[in-house]
C-alpha positions as CSV (number, residue, x, y, z in Angstrom):
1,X,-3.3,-21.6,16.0
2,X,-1.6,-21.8,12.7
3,X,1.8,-20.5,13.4
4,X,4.1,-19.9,10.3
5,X,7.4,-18.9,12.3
6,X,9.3,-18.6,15.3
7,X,12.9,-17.8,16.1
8,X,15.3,-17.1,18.7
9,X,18.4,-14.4,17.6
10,X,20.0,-12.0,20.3
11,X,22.7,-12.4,22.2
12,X,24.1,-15.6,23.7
13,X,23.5,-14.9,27.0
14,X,19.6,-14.1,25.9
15,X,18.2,-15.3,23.5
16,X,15.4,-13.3,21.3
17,X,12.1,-15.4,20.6
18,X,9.6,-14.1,18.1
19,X,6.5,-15.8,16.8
20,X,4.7,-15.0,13.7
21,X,0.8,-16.4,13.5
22,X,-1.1,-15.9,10.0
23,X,-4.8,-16.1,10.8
24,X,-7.7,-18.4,9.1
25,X,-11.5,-17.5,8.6
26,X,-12.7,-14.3,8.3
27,X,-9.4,-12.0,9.5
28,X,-7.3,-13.3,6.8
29,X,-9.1,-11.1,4.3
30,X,-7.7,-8.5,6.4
31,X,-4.1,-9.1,8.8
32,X,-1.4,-11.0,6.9
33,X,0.1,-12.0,10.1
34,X,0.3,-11.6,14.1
35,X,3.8,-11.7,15.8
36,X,4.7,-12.3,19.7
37,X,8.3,-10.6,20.5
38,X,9.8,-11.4,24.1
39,X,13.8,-10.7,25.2
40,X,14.3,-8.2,22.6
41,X,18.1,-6.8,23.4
42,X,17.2,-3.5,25.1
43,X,20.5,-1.7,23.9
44,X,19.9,-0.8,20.1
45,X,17.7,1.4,17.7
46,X,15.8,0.0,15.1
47,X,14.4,1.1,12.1
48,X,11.1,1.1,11.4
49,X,10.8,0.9,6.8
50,X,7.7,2.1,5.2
51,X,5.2,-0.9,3.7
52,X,2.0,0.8,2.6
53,X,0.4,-1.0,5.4
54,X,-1.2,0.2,9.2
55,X,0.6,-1.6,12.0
56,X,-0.7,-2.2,15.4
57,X,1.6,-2.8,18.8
58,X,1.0,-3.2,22.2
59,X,4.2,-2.9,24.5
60,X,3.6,-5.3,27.7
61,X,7.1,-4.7,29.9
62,X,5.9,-1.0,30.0
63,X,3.2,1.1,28.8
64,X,5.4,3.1,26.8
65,X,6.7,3.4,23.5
66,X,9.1,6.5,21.9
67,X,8.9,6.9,17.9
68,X,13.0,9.5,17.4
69,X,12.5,12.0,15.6
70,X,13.8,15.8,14.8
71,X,10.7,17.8,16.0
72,X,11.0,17.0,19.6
73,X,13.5,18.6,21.3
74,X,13.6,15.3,23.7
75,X,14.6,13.7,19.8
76,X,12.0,11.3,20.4
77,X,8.3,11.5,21.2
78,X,6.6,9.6,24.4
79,X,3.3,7.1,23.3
80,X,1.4,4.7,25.5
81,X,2.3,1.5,25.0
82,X,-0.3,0.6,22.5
83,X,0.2,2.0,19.8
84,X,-1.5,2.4,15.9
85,X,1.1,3.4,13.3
86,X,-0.9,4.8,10.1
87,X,0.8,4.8,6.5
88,X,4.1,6.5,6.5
89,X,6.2,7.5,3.6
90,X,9.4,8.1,6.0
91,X,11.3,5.9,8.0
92,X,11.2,6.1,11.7
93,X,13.0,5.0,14.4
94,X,11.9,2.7,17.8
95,X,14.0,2.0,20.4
96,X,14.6,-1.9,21.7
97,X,13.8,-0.8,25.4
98,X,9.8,-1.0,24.9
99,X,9.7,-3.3,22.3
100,X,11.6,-5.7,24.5
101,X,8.0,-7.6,25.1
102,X,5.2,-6.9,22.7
103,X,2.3,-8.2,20.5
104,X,0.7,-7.0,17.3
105,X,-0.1,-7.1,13.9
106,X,0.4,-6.6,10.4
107,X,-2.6,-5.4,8.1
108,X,-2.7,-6.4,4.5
109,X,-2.9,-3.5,2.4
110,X,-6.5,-2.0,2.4
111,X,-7.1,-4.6,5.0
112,X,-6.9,-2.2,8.8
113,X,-10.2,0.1,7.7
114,X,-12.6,-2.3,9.7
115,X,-10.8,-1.8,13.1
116,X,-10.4,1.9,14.0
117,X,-13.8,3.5,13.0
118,X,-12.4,6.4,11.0
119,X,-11.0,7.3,7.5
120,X,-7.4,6.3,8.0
121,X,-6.0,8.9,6.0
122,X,-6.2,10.7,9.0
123,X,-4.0,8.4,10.4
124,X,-1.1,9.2,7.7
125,X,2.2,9.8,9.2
126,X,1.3,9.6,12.3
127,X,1.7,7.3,15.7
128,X,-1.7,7.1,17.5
129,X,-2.5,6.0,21.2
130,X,-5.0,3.1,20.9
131,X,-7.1,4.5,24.2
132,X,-8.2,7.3,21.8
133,X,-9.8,5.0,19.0
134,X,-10.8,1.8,21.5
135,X,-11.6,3.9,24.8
136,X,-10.9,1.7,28.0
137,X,-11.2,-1.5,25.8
138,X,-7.5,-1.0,25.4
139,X,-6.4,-1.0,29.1
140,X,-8.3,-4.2,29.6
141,X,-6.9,-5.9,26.3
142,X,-3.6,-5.1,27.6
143,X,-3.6,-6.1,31.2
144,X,-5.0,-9.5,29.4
145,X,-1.6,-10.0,27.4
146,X,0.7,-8.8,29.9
147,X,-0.7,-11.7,32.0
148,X,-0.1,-14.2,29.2
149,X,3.3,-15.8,29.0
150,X,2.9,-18.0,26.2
151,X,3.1,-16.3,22.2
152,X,-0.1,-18.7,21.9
153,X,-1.6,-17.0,24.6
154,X,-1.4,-13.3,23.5
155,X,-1.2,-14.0,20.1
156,X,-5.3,-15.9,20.8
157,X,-6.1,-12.9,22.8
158,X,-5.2,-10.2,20.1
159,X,-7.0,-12.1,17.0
160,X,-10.1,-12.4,19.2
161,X,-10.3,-8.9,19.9
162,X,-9.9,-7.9,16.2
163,X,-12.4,-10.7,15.3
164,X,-15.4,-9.2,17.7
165,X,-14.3,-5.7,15.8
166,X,-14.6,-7.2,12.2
167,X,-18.4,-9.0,13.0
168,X,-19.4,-5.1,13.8
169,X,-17.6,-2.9,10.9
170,X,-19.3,-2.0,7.6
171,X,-18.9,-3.4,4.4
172,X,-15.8,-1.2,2.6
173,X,-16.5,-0.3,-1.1
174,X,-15.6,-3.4,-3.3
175,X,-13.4,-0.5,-5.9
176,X,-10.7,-0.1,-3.4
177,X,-10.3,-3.9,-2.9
178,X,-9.7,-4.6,-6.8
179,X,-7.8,-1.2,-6.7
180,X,-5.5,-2.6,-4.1
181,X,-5.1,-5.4,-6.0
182,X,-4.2,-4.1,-9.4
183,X,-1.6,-1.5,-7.6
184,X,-0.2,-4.2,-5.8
185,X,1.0,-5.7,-9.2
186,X,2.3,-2.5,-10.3
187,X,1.3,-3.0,-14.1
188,X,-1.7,-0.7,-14.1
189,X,-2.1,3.5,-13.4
190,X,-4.4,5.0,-11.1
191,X,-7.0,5.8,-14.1
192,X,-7.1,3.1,-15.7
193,X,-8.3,1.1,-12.4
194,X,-10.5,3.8,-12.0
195,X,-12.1,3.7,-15.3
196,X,-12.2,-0.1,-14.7
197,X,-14.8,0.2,-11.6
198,X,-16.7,2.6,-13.0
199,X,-15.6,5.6,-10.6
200,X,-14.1,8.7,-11.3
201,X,-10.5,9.0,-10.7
202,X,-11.2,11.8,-7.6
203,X,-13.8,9.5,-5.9
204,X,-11.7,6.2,-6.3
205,X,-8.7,8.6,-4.9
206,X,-11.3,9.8,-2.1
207,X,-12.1,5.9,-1.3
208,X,-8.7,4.5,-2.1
209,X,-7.1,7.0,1.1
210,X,-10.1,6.6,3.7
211,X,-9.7,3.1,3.8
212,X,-6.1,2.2,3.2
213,X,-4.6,5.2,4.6
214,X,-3.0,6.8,2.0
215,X,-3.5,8.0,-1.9
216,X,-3.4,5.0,-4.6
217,X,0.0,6.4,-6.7
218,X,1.7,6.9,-2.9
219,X,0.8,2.9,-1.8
220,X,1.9,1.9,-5.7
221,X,5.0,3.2,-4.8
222,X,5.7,2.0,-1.3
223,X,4.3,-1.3,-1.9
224,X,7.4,-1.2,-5.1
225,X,9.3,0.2,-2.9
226,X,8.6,-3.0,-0.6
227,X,9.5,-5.8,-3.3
228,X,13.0,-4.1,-3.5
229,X,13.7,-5.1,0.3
230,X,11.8,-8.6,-0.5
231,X,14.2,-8.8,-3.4
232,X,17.2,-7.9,-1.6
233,X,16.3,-9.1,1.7
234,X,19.0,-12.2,1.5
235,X,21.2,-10.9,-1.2
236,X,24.4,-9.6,-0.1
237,X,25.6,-8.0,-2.6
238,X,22.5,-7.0,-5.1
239,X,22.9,-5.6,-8.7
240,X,20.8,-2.9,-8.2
241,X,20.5,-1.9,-11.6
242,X,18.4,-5.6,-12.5
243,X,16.6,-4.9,-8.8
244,X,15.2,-1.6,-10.8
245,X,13.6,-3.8,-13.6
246,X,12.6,-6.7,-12.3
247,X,10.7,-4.5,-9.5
248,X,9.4,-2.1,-11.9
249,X,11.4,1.0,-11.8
250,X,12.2,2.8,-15.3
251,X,15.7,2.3,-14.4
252,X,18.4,2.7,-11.0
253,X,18.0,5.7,-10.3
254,X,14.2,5.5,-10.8
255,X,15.1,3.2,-7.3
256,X,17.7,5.3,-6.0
257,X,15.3,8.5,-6.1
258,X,12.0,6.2,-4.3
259,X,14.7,4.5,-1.8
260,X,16.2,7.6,-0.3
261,X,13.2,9.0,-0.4
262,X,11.7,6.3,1.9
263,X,14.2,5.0,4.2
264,X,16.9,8.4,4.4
265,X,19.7,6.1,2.6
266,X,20.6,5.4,-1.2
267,X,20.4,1.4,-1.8
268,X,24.1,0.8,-1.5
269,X,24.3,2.6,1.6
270,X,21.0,0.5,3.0
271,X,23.3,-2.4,2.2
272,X,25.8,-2.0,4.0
273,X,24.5,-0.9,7.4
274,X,21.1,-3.6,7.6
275,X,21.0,-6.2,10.0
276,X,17.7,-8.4,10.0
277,X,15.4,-7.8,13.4
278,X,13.5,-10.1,14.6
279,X,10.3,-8.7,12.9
280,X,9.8,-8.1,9.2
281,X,9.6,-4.3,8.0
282,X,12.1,-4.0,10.9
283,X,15.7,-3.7,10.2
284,X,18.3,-2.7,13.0
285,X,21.1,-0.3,11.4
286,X,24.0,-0.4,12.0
287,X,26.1,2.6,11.9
């Protein structure tokens, strides 16, 4: 395997290890990396930012997994333990207790449509048991990685799974790759890339959402959004007003507006309360 990472953060007494694994061959095109988490502190909340991206996780110390939120009146709603998190435009927030032990993946942008055999837009916003777009695969593929110990192990088991997926999915349209592309950059407008492959603006839009999961001007602005906490990510004390520039935002509060309106907190406040988790796109607040 090629790994790119691993590291071991918690507590003294128990130490955190997470491993992070970027594919070769054919899934490259399509997951930017796999990650192995064991010994996760089971006593804090995390939260979960939005990245323009579907994630995948599969919970091994128990087959459950609770996504907080305001509509239950639990304040959180129970999920199996394996889990497909479409695009989401809020933040959300996981508790440590299930995601002590896990595997999974993150996509590329535009690069999940081959693996769940629908148009992910119906996916948006919401937190989906795996059982109900892989059947009893997903029991099997799970009681496999529970049984590994080793990150090298699961991590194997997981890719080859996607990889028999990927040799039987269709061909996506070719627009919606150069369109993710040209967004990612920022520099270019939803017409103009239309124009550019020949569609019209309503198809590409049609395309754009079935297979990345959400419309083109929502992932140009989350995947923004996401070079702001790149940016940031080791700055302690940022100028946001030069963040807003170099990032692409007409100005700061061009930012502020797009930051609270992603992660529930203005950038200063953000700041103050993050605390790097173990994975990326996962930041433990504080406060």
């Amino acid at each position: 395997m090629r790994e790119i990472g691993s590291r071991a953060s918690a507590s003294p007494d128990k130490p955190m290890n997470y491993q992070i694994h970027v594919p070769a061959g054919p899934l490259a095109d399509f997951v930017e990396y796999f990650w192995s988490l064991r010994d996760a502190p089971a006593d804090a909340k995390g939260s979960v930012l939005p990245s323009g991206t579907l994630g995948l996780v599969i919970h091994l110390d128990e087959d459950e997994a609770r996504v907080y939120d305001s509509e239950s009146a639990e304040g959180y709603r129970p999920l199996s333990g394996a889990v497909v998190s479409g695009v989401y435009d809020r933040a959300f927030t996981t508790h440590a207790r299930e995601h002590a032990s896990a595997v999974g993946v993150h996509f590329r942008p535009g690069g999940s449509w081959p693996f769940f055999g629908l148009p992910l837009g119906e996916l948006a916003g919401a937190h989906v048991d795996l059982r109900m777009l892989w059947g009893d695969a997903t029991s099997e593929l799970r009681e496999r990685l529970w049984t590994a110990e080793a990150h090298p192990d699961r991590i194997r088991i997981l890719e080859a799974a996607l990889g028999r997926r990927l040799n039987h999915a269709p061909a996506g349209h070719r627009a919606v790759a150069i369109a993710v592309r040209e967004l990612e950059l920022g520099e270019t407008s939803v017409g103009a890339v239309a124009e550019r492959v020949g569609l019209s603006r309503r198809r590409l839009i049609e395309l754009f959402t079935a297979q990345v999961g959400v419309t083109p001007k929502k992932f140009s602005r989350l995947r923004r959004f996401q070079r702001v906490l790149q940016t940031t990510r080791h700055v302690d004390e940022p100028i946001w007003s030069d963040v807003a520039l170099g990032c692409g935002y007409f100005d700061q509060s061009h930012l502020i507006r797009d930051f609270v309106d992603f992660s529930g907190l203005s950038p200063a406040e953000y700041a103050r309360v993050r605390s790097a988790d173990a994975t990326n796109h996962h930041v433990r607040l504080s406060g």
